[in-house]
C-alpha positions as CSV (number, residue, x, y, z in Angstrom):
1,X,0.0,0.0,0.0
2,X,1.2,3.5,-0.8
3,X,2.4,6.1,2.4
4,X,0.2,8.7,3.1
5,X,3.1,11.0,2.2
6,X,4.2,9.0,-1.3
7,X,2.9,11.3,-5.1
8,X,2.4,10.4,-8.1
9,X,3.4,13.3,-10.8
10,X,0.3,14.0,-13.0
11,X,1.1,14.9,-16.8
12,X,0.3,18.5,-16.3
13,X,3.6,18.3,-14.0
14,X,1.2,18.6,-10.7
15,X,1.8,16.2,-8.0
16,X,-1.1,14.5,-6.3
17,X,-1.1,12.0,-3.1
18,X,-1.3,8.2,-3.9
19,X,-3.6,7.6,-1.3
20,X,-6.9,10.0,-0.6
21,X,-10.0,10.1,1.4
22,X,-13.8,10.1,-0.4
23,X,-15.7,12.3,1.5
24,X,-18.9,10.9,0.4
25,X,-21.6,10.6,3.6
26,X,-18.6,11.7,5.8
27,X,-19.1,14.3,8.7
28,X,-17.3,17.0,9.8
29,X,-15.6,15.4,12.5
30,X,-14.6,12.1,10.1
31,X,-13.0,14.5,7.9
32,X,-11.6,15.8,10.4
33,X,-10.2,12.6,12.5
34,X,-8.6,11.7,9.1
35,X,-6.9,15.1,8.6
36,X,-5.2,14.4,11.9
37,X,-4.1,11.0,11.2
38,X,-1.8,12.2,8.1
39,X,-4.7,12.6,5.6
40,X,-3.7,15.0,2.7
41,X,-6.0,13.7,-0.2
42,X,-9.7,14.6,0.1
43,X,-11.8,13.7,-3.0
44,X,-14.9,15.5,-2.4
45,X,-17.7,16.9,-5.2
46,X,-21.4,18.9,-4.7
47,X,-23.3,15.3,-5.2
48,X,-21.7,13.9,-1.8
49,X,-23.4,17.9,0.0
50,X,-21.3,18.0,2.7
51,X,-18.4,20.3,1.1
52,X,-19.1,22.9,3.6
53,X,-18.6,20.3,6.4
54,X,-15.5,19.5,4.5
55,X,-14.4,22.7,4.6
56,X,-14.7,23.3,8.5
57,X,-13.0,20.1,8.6
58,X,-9.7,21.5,6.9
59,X,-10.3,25.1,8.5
60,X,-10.6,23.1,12.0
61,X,-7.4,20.9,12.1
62,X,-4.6,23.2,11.5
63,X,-3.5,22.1,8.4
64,X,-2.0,24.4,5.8
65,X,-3.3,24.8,2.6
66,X,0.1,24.1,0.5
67,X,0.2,20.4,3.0
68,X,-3.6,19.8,1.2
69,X,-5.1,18.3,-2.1
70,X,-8.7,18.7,-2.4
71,X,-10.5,17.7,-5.4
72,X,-14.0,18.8,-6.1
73,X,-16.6,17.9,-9.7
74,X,-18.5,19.5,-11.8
75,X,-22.4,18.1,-11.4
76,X,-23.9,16.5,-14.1
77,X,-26.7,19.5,-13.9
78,X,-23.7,22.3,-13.9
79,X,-22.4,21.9,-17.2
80,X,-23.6,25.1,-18.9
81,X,-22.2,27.0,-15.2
82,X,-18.8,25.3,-15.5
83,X,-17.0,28.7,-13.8
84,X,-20.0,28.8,-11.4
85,X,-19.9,25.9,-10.2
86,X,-16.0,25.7,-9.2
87,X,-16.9,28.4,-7.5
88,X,-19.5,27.8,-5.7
89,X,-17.6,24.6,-4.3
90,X,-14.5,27.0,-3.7
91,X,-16.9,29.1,-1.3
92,X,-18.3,26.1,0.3
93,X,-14.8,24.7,1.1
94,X,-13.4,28.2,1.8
95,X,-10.7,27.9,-0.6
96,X,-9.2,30.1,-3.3
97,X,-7.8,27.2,-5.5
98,X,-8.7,23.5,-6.4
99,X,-5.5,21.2,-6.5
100,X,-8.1,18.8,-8.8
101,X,-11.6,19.6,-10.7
102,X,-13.5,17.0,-12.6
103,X,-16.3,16.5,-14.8
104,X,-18.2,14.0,-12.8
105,X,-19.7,11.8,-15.2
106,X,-19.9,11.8,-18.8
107,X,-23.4,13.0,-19.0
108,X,-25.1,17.0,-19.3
109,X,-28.5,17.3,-17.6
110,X,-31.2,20.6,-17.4
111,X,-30.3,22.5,-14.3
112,X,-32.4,20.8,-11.4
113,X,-33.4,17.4,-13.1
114,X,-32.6,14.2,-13.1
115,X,-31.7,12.4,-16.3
116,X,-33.1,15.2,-18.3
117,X,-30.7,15.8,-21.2
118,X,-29.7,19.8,-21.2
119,X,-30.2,21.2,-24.8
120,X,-28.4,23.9,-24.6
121,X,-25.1,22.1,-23.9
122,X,-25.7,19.9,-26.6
123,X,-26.2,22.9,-28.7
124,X,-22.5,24.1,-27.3
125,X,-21.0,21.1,-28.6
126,X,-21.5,19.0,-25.4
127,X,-18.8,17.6,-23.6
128,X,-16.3,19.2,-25.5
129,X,-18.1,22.5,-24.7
130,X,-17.8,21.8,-21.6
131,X,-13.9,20.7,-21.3
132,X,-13.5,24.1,-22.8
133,X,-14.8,25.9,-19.9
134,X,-12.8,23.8,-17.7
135,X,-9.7,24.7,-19.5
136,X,-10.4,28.2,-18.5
137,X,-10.9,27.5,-15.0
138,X,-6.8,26.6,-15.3
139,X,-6.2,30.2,-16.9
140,X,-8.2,31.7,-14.1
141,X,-6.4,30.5,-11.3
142,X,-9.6,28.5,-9.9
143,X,-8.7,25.1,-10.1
144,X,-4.3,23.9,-11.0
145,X,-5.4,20.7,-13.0
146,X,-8.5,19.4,-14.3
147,X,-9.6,15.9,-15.2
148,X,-12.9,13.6,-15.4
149,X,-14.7,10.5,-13.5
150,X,-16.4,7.8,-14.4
151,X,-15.2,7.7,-18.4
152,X,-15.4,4.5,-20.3
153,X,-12.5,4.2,-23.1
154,X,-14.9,5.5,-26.4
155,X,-15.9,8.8,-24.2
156,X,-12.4,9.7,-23.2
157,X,-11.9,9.2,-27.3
158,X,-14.8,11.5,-28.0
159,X,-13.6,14.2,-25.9
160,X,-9.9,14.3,-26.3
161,X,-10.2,13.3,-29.9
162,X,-13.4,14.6,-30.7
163,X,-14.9,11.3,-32.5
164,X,-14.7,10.0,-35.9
165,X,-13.9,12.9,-39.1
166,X,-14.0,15.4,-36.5
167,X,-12.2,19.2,-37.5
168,X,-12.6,20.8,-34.1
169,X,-9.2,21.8,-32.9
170,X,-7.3,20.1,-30.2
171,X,-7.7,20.3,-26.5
172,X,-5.7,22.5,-25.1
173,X,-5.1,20.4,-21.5
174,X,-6.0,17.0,-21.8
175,X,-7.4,15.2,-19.2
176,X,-4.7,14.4,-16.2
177,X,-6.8,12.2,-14.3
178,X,-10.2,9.6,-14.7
179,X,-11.2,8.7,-11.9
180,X,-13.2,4.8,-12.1
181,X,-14.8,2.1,-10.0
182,X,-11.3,-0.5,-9.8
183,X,-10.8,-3.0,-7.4
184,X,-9.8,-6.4,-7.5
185,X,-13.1,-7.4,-8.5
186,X,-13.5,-5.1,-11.0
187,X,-10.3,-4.2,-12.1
188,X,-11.1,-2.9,-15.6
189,X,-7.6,-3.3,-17.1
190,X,-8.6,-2.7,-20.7
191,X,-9.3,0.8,-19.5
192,X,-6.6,1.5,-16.6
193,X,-4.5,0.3,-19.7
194,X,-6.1,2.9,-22.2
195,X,-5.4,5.4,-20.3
196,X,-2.0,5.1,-18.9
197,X,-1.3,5.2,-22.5
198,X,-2.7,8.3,-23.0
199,X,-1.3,9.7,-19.8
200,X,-4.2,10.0,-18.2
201,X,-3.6,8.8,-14.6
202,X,-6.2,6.4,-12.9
203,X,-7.5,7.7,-9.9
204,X,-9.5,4.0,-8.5
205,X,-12.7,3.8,-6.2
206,X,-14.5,1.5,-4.9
């Protein structure tokens, strides 16, 4: 098992810790028990809606901000709001910067519905519209790398490639992390494989 303390470097040349804490249905106080046994990695996004606990957590224990890597997503209803919604996770987590902000799944819903496609994006030119706006979040200081979640192989190839006879022009930061379900009973090598290639780091939950 990796240290608490041991990094990988992440192709943007950002480090992050091997080993991190989901915040998902965590407390305030969990969060904060963790930060004070050597935690440094907290994976946290707006679906989990405790980043505010989160952030009490890390104002709580002591630690400084250049000891932390906190990672937050992008909703699947936030898509046309990309700069909106890093910051309204900044503010809940009292932060100015994200080490880590990811799309959290490949899909682009209407503002406050559930599995209701969102038009407009599509009309943008949907997921790549919306890696475009997370590119800026980079220029504006808000977030140091960006990456997605829960990617199979043919929708990192649609994004970062932009799909078959495509002439849109290149990313401009490719994805540095996707982060998957990958355990030993799930290991999904074809894909960890895919994107080691690619330089994508896999970030594993489960």
């Amino acid at each position: 098992m990796a240290q608490l303390d041991s990094h990988i470097r992440l192709a943007d040349g950002h480090r992050m810790p091997c080993v991190g804490l989901g915040t998902s249905k965590l407390l305030e106080r969990e969060v904060l028990s963790a930060l004070r046994a050597g935690v440094r990695h907290l994976d946290c996004a707006r679906m989990y809606g405790n980043e505010a606990a989160v952030g009490r957590a890390i104002r709580a224990s002591g630690v400084a901000r250049d000891e932390l890597y906190v990672v937050s997503k992008l909703y699947n209803d936030e898509h046309a709001d990309v700069e909106g919604a890093c910051r309204r996770a900044l503010a809940e987590l009292g932060l100015d910067t994200l080490d880590l902000f990811l799309v959290h799944w490949p899909l682009a819903w209407r503002r406050g519905t559930l599995f209701v496609p969102d038009p407009a994006v599509a009309r943008a030119g949907g997921l790549r519209a919306t890696w475009r706006a997370m590119e800026r979040l980079v220029d504006a200081g808000l977030t140091r790398s960006i990456g997605v979640s829960n990617f199979d192989e043919a929708q990192l190839r649609e994004l970062v490639d932009g799909g078959a006879g495509t002439t849109a022009p290149p990313l401009r930061r490719a994805p540095v992390v996707n982060q998957i379900e990958a355990h030993p009973l799930f290991a999904q090598r074809a894909l960890v494989a895919f994107c080691r290639a690619r330089g994508i780091a896999v970030t594993a939950w489960g």
